[in-house]
N, C-alpha and C positions, 0 to 999 in steps of 0.2 A: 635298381637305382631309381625307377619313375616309380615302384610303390613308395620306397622311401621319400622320397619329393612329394607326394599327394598324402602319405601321413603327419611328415611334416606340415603341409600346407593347414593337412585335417587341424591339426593340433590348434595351432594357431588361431586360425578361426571359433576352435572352442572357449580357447580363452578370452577372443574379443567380445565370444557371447556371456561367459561368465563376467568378466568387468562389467558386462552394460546391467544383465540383469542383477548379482548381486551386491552392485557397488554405484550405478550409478542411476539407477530407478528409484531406489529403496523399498519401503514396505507397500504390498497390496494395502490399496484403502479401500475399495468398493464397500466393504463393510460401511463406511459413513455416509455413504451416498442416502440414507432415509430423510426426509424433512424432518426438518426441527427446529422449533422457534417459532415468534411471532409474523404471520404474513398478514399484509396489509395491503389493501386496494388492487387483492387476486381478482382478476374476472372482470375487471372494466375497463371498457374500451378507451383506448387513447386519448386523452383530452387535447383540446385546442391548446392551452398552455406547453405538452409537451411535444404535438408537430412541429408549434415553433422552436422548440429548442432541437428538433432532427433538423430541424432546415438552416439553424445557425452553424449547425456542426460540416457544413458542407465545405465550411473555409478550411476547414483540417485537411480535406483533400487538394484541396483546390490550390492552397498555398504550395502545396509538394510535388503539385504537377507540371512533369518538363522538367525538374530540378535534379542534376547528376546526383547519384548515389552518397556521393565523400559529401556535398553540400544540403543533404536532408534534414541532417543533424540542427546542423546552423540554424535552417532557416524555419524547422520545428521549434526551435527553444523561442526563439525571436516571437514566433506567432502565440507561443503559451505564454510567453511573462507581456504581451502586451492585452490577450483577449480577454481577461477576466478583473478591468481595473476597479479600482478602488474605488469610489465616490463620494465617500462620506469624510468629511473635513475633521472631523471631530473624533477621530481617532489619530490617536499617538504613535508615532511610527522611529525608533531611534538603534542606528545602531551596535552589535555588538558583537563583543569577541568573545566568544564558549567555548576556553581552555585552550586558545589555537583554531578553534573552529569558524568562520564565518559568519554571523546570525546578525538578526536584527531581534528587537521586543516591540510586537502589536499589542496595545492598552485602547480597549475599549474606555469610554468616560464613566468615572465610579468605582473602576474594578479594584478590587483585594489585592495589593501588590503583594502578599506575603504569600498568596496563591496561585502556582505556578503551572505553566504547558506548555511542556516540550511537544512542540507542532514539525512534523517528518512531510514535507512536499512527495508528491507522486513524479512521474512524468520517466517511466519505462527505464528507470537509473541512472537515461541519458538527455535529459532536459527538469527541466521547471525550475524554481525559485520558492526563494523567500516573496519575489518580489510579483512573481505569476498568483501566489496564493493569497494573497493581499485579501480578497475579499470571505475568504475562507477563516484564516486566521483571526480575521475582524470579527466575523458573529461567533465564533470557538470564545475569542475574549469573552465575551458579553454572555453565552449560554453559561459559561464556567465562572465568571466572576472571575478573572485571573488575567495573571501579564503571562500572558505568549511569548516563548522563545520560538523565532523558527530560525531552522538551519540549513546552511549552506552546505551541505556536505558535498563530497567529490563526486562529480561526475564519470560514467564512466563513457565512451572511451578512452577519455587522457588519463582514467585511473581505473586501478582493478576493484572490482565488489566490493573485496572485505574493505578497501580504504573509505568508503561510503558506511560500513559498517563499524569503522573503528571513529569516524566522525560522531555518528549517534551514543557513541558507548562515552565517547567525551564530553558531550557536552550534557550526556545526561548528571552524572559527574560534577560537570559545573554547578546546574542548574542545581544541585539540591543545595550547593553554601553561596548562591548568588541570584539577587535580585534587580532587577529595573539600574535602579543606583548604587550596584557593589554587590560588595561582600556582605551577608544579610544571613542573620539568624534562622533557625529551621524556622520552614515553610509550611504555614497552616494547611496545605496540601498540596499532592503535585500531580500531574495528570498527564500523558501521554498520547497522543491523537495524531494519526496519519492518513493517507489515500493513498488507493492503490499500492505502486512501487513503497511509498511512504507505509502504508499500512504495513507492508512486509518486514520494511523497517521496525518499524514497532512491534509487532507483533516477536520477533529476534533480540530485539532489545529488552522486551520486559521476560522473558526467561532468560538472558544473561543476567538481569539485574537480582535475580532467583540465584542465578546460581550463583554467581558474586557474595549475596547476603545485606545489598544493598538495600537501604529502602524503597520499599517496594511503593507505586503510584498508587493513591488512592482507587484511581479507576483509569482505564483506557480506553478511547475509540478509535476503532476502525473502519475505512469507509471503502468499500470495494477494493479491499486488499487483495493482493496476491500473496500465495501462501505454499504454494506449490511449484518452484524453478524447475523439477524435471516432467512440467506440459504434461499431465498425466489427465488433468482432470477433463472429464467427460463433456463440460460446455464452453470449453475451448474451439471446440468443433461443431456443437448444437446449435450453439449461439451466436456462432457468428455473423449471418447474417439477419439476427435480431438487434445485433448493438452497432447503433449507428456511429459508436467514436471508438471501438477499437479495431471493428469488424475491415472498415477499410484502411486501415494503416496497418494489419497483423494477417490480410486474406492471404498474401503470398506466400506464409509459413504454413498455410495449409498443406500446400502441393509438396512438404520438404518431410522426408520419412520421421518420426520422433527420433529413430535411431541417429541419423546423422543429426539433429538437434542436443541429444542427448552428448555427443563427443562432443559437439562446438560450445556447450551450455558449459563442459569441462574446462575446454582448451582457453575460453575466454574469460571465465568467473577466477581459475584456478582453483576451484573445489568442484568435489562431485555435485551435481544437480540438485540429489538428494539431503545435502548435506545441512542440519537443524540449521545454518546460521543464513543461510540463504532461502532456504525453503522451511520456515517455521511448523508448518502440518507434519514432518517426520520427526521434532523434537520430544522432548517431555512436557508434556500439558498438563502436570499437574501442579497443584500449588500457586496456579496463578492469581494476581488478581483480580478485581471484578473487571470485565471487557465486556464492549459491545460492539457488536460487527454487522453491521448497515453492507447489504448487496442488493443487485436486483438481479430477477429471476429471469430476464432476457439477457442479460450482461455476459460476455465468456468469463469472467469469472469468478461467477456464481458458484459453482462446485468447489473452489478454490476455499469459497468462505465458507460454505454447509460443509466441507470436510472440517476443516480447522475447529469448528465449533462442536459438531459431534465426537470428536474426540476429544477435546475439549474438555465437554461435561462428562464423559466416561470417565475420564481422568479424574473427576472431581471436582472441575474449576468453576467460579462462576462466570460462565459466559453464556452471552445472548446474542442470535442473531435474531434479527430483524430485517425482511425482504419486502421488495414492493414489486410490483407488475410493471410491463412495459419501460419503465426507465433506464437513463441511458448511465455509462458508468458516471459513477461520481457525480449525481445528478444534485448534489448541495450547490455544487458552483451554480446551480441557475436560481439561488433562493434571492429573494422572496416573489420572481417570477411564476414561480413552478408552486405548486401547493402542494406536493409531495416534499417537497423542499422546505415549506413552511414548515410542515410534519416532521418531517426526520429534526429538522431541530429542536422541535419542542419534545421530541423523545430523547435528545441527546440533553438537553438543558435538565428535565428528568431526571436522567441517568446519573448528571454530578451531583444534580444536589442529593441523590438518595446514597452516595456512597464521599461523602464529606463529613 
């Protein structure tokens, strides 16, 4: 009776190890772990410009500290959509509704209404805005020559993943037979751009719109996306005490086995970790269109974006990363503070006009 109860018990256990390794990990990538792309300002020391932007970032802890658990949420969104405001009068700000979606349209002064970006906010699934990105979406206008949609999609935890995923797949939808003022003839181009969380977004969204048969965005960028939901990647752990804005709001997940992250990444997303619509690095990477994928090489997750891009180009696509030293993630919000900031946008400004 007791071997039978301990090969029972065996069994069991084998298949909790088969579920995690071949269903809900997915495929080894170490293979892409090699550099690739363009690196930029490797090997110099810290500038004055961006100590001060580690020492602005100290409010991100400081707002969450003492604050119960159930009220982190809150009082993180609150701090994102107020710390990155807007200041420039002279952008147009009006909003809108993308098929049921939420948005507003940021118009830089002069821009090409007939050329459009769909803009994907970051903020871990579970905060930011249209209205936190304000000054993001403001210089995307103006490098792009274009009216910005950004969107409201679902947060989660009042909503599950794909509903955030099924937001981006509508409004992209909209945006190709809708402009500023309506309903508006095709779009002399369309463009795609997110961070982080947003970057994953997007990066999900332009292989659906492949595989749909949709038209496809002239060009895409992404800025310290995530691209990997089953936590696999290598500087998730390396880096974290190089990045000063994810390191302390993510160091507790250190101490938590991948293992039981990988069931909770199930239990809470409703799909496997691995699965292309959430973790874009496991999809089909070929056939895409032009992308560039901005990370920095202290950031956790930097492997997240040298994976997605190596593969990427194995696949055939044309993509580009571009890496910079010491900066913190998503180091545009500090532009035209930061001169690395300066830089990545005038690579991104670049990048549209070469693919329009």
């Amino acid at each position: 009776m007791l071997t039978e109860i301990l090969l029972g018990l065996l069994a069991v256990v084998l298949v909790i190890l088969a579920i995690e390794y071949f269903y809900l990990r997915g495929e080894n990538l170490t293979a892409f772990d090699q550099p690739f792309g363009q690196r930029r300002a490797i090997g110099h020391a810290p500038s004055e410009e961006h100590k001060a932007v580690v020492a602005s970032l100290s409010g991100i802890t400081q707002s969450i500290q003492g604050t119960p658990f159930k009220q982190k949420i809150a009082v993180l969104r609150n701090y994102m959509d107020n710390a990155f405001p807007l200041d420039d009068a002279a952008i147009r700000i009006t909003p809108a509704n993308a098929g049921g979606v939420p948005a507003e349209w940021v118009l830089a002064p002069g821009v090409d209404e007939s050329r459009r970006l769909l803009y994907i906010h970051g903020g871990a699934f579970t905060m930011g805005s249209s209205r936190s990105h304000r000054r993001l979406t403001a210089k995307f206008s103006e490098v792009a020559q274009a009216a910005v949609l950004v969107i409201d999609y679902r947060l989660m935890p009042e909503h599950p993943r794909q509903a955030g995923i099924e937001d981006c797949r509508t409004a992209y939808r909209w945006l190709l037979d809708h402009g500023p003022t309506g309903p508006a003839t095709q779009a002399k181009a369309i463009f795609v751009a997110g961070d982080s969380a947003g970057g994953n977004l997007a990066l999900s969204l332009i292989a659906w719109v492949r595989d749909q048969g949709l038209r496809a965005p002239n060009a895409v960028v992404a800025l310290s996306p995530a691209t990997d939901s089953s936590l696999d990647s290598p500087s998730l752990k390396t880096n974290m005490a190089t990045d000063p804005m994810l390191g302390p709001l993510f160091k507790s997940l250190a101490k938590v086995p991948r293992r039981v992250l990988l069931w909770g990444g199930w239990a809470q997303n409703r799909m496997r970790p691995s699965h292309p619509a959430i973790s874009p690095v496991f999809g089909d990477l070929s056939r895409l269109p032009p992308v560039l994928v901005h990370a920095s090489e202290h950031e956790m997750l930097y492997d997240d974006s040298r994976r997605y891009v190596n593969k990427a180009v194995a696949a055939g696509s044309p993509v580009t990363l571009q890496t910079w030293s010491h900066m913190v993630h998503v180091w545009h919000f500090f532009y035209p503070d930061l001169s690395e900031g300066r830089e990545a946008f005038a690579e991104i400004r670049k990048f549209f006009q070469e693919n329009t």
